[in-house]
C-alpha positions in Angstrom: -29.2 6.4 1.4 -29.0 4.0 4.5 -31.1 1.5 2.6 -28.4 1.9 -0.5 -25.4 1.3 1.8 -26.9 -1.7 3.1 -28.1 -3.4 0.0 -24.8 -2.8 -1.3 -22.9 -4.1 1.5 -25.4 -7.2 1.3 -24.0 -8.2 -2.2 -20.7 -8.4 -1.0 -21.9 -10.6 1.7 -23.5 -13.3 -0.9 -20.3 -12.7 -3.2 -18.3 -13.5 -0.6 -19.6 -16.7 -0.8 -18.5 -17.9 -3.7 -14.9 -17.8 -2.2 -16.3 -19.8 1.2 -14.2 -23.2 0.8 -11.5 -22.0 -2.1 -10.1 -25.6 -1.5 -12.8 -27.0 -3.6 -10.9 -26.2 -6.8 -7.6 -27.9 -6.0 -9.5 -31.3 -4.2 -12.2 -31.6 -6.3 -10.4 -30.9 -10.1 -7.3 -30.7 -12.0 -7.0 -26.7 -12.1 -3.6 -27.1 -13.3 -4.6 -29.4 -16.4 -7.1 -27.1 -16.9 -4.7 -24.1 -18.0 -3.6 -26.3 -21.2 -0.3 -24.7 -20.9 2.4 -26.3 -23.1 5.2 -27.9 -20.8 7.7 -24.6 -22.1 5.0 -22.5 -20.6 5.0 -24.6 -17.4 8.8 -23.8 -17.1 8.1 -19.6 -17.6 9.5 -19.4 -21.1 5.9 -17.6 -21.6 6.4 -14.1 -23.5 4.2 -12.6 -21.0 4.6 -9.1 -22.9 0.8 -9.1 -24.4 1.3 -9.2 -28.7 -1.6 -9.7 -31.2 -0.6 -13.1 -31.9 0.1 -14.3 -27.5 -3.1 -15.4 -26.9 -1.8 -18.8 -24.7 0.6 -16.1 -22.9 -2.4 -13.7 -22.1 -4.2 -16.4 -21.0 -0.9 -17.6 -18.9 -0.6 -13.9 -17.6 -4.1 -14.2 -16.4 -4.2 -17.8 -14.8 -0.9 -17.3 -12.8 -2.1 -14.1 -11.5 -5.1 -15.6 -10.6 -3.7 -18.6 -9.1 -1.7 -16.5 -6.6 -4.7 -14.9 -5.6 -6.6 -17.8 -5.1 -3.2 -18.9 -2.8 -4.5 -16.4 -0.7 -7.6 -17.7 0.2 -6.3 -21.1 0.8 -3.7 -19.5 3.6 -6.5 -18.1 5.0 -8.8 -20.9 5.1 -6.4 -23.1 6.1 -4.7 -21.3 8.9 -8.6 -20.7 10.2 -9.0 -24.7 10.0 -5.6 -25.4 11.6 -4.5 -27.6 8.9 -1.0 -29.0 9.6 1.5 -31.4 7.0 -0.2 -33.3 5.0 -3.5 -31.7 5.1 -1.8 -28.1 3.6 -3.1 -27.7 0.3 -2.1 -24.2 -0.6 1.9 -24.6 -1.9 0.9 -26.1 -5.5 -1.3 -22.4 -6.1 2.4 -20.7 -6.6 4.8 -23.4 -6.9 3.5 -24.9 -9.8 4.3 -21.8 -11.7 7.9 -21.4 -9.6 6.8 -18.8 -7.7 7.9 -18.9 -3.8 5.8 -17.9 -1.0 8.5 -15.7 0.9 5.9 -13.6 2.9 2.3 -13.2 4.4 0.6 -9.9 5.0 -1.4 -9.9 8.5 -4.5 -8.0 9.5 -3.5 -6.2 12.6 -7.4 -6.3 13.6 -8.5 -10.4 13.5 -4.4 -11.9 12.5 -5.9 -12.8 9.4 -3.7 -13.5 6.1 -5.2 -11.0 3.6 -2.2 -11.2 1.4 0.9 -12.5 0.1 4.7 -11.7 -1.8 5.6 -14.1 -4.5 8.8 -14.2 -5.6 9.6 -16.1 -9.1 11.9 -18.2 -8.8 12.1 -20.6 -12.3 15.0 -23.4 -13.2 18.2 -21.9 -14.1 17.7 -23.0 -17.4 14.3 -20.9 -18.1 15.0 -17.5 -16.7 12.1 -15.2 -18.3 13.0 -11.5 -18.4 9.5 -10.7 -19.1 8.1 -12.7 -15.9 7.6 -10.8 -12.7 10.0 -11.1 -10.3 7.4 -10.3 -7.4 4.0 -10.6 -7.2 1.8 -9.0 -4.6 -1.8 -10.7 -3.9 -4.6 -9.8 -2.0 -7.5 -12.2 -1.5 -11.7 -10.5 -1.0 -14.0 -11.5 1.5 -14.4 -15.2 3.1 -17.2 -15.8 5.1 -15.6 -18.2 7.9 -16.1 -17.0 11.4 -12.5 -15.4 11.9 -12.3 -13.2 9.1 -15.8 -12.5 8.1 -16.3 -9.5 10.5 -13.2 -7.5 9.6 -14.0 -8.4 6.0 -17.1 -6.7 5.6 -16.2 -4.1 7.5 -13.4 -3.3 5.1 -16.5 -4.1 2.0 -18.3 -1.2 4.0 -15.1 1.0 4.0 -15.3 0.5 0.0 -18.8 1.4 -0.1 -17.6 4.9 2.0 -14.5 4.9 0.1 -12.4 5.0 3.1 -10.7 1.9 2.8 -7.4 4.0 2.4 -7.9 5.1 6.6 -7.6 1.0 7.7 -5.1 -0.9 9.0 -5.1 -3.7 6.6 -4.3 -1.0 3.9 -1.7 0.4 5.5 -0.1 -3.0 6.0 -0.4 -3.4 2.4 0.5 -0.3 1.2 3.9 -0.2 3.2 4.5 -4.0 1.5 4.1 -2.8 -1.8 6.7 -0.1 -1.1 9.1 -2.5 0.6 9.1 -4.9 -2.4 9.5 -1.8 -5.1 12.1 -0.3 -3.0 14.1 -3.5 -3.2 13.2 -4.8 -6.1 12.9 -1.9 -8.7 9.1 -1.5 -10.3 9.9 -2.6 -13.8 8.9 -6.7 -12.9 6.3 -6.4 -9.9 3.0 -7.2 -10.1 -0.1 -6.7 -8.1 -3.4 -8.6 -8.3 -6.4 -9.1 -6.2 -10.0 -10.6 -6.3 -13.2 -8.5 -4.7 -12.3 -6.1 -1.8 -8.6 -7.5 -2.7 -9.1 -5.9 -6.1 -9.5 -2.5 -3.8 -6.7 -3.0 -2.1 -4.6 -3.1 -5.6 -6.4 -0.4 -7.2 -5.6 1.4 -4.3 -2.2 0.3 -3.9 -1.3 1.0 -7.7 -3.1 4.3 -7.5 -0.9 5.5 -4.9 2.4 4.1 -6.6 1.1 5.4 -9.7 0.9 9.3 -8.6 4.6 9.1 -7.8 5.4 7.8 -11.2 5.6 4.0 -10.8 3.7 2.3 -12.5 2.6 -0.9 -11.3 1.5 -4.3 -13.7 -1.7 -4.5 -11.9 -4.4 -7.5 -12.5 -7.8 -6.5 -10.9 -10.4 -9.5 -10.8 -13.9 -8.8 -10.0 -13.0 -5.5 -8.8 -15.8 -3.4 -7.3 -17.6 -0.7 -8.8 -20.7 0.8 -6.7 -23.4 2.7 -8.4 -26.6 2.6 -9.9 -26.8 -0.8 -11.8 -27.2 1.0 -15.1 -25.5 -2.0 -17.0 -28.3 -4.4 -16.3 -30.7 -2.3 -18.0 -31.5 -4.4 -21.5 -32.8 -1.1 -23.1 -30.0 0.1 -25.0 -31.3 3.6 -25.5 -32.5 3.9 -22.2 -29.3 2.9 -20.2 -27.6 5.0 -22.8 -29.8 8.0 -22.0 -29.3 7.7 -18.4 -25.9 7.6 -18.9 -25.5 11.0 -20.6 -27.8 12.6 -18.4 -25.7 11.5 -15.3 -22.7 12.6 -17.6 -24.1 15.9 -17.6 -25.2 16.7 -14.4 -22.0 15.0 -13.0 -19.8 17.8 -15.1 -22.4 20.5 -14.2 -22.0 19.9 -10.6 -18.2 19.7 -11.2 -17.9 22.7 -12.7 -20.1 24.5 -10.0 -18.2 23.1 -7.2 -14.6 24.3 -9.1 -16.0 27.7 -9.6 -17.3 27.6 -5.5 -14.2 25.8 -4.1 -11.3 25.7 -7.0 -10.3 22.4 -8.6 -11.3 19.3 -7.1 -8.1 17.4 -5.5 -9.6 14.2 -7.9 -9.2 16.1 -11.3 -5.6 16.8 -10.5 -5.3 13.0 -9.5 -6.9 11.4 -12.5 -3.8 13.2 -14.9 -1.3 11.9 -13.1 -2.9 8.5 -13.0 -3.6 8.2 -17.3 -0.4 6.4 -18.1 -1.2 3.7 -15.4 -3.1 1.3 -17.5 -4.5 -1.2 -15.0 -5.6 -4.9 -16.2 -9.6 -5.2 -15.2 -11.2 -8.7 -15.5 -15.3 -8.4 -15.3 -18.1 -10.6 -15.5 -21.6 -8.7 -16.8 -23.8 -11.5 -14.9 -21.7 -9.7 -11.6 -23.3 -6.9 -10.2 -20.5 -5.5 -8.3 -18.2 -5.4 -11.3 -19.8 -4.9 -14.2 -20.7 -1.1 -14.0 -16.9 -0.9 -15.3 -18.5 -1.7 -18.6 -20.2 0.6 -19.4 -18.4 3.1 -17.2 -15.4 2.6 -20.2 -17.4 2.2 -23.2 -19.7 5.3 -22.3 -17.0 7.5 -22.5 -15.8 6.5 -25.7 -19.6 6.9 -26.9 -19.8 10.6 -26.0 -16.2 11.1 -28.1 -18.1 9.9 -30.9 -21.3 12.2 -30.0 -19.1 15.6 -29.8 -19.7 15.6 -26.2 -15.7 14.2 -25.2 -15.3 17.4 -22.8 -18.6 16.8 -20.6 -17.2 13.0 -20.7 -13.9 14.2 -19.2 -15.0 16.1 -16.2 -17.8 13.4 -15.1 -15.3 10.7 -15.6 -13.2 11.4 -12.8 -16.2 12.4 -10.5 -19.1 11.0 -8.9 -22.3 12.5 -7.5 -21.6 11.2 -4.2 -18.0 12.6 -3.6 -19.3 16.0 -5.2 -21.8 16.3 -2.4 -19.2 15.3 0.3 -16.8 18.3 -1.9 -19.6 20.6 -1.1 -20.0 19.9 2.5 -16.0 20.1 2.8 -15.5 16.4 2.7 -13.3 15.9 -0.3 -12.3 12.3 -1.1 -11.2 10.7 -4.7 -13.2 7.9 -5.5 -11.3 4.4 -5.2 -13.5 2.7 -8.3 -12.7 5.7 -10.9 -9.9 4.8 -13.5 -8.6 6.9 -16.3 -7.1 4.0 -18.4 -7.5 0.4 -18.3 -7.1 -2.6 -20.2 -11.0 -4.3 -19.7 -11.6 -7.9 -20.5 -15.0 -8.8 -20.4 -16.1 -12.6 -19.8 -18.9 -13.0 -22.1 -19.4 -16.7 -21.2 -22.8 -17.8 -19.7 -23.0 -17.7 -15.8 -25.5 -19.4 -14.3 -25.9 -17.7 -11.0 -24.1 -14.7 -9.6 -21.6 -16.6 -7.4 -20.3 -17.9 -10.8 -20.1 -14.5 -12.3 -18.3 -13.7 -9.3 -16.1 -16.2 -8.6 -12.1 -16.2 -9.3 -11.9 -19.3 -10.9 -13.3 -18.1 -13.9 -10.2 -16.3 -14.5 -7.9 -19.6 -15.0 -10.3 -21.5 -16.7 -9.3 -21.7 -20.6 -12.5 -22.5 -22.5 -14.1 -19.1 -21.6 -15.2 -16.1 -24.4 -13.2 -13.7 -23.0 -13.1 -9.7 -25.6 -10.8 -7.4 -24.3 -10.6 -3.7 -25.1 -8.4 -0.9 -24.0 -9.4 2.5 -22.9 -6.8 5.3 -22.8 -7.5 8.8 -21.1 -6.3 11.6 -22.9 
């Protein structure tokens, strides 16, 4: 167990990486070229309302979001670097889509930025009913001496699932209800990249059970368990899978009959008609379990076996074993519904597969599904 926690934790420390100068994108190329937007889109006339023909407007949906995250990082980096004027290099990461940065979200712990409200804010002469009017953004781990401590401390919260107990989330959470509070929940949006995907998982979670339901965009976001999906057997990883199904739901049931319905069960209903946007790389180990976490359960539909798919869906082994022992936590990585879009593009290492700017990059084979609990 100690030697899974820390190999675990260790991926988050090389995928942190990938993030560790995220000015590189704006020096070193023309990201915003790169989005091969039309000028109307430029100006927010995007339909961002997903439709079967709004391909450029999914893809617009997708870069902006990602673009605020990756303002995130810049804040960060450059606040550790001390850049002043004319060295600042994070403003064009929102204000080329006329979005204004009207607040940063602190770590109490190391004063780090960890997250940031957008507000929209387009020419009179483009207002955009479908845009957001805020966004909330979360940047993941950076591996700079001032935030890298509290960072993977926070990745080994995820690993615990505990992240919900820290200060940082609470900091976050209490934004999130600020902004809906004042702003109504119809045209927010959250995003996040890594252990900032956690955050907004958590974060929409939460709003979610209280019947708000959050446009969330979840990059990269992390999924620890066995790495079934790199298995290139597809019976084998598929007969793994049911056998964990099963002894997942047998344990489930056991533990309802010992100590009455899990909190999680009860959680997972409430949570079907949030239907989360979830960006993955398979070439990314911390991610791509989601894959076949989603398509497995439409598998055992198909098989007969939809009820045994329903109870170890919302459970895992490891939070059944704290249940027993009177530990009872819901699982942060566990989603009833989701809208999944897989990035079937070659990566050639994992820090590519990992990485945020994939997300904004228009030339990539991209399949989306979407998976509804019922």
């Amino acid at each position: 167990m100690v030697i899974d926690i820390f190999s675990r934790f260790s991926l988050f420390y090389v995928s942190s990486s990938v993030q560790r100068d995220p000015l590189l994108p704006f020096v070193h190329s023309t990201i915003f070229s790169q989005l091969q937007i039309g000028e109307e889109n430029h100006r927010g006339s995007c339909e961002l309302e997903p439709t079967d023909d709004s391909g450029n407007c999914q893809h617009h949906r997708r870069s902006v979001a990602a673009s605020l995250v990756q303002g995130v990082y810049v804040l960060e980096c450059e606040r550790q670097q001390n850049h002043q004027g004319s060295e600042v290099l994070a403003p064009p990461w929102w204000e080329f889509f006329h979005f204004e940065l009207i607040r940063k979200l602190v770590d109490d712990a190391d004063s780090s930025f960890f997250g940031a409200i957008y507000e929209f804010k387009p020419p009179a002469s483009n207002q955009d009913s479908n845009a957001p009017k805020f966004v909330i953004a979360f940047r993941g781990t950076i591996t700079k001496k001032e935030s890298l401590t509290r960072d993977l401390t926070l990745d080994l919260h995820i690993i615990q699932n505990c992240l919900h107990r820290s200060s940082r989330f609470e900091i976050a959470m209490q934004a999130v209800r600020n902004v809906v509070s004042a702003a109504g929940s119809s045209n927010i949006w959250l995003a996040g990249h890594s252990l900032g995907s956690a955050m907004a998982t958590l974060a929409g979670k939460n709003m979610a059970k209280m019947g708000i339901l959050l446009e969330t965009f979840l990059f990269n976001p992390p999924f620890f368990s066995a790495p079934i999906e790199r298995i290139k057997y597809k019976n084998v990883k598929q007969g793994i899978r049911i056998a964990s199904s099963l002894i997942t739901a047998g344990l489930s049931v056991a533990l309802t009959a010992h100590h009455g319905k899990p909190v999680s069960e009860d959680s997972f209903a409430l949570l079907s008609s949030w239907i989360p946007n979830l960006f993955v790389n398979p070439g990314d180990h911390i991610c791509s379990e989601y894959i076949g976490y989603f398509e497995h359960r439409r598998n055992m539909e198909e098989i007969g076996a939809g009820y045994i798919e329903r109870l170890a869906t919302q459970n895992s082994i490891g939070d059944l074993f704290l249940t027993a022992f009177g530990k009872e936590s819901e699982p942060l990585h566990l989603l009833p519904s989701a809208n999944l879009t897989v990035n079937l593009s070659p990566s050639p290492d994992f820090r590519n597969a990992h990485g945020l700017h994939q997300w904004w990059k228009p030339d990539q084979h991209l399949q989306s599904k979407q998976y509804i609990y019922r």
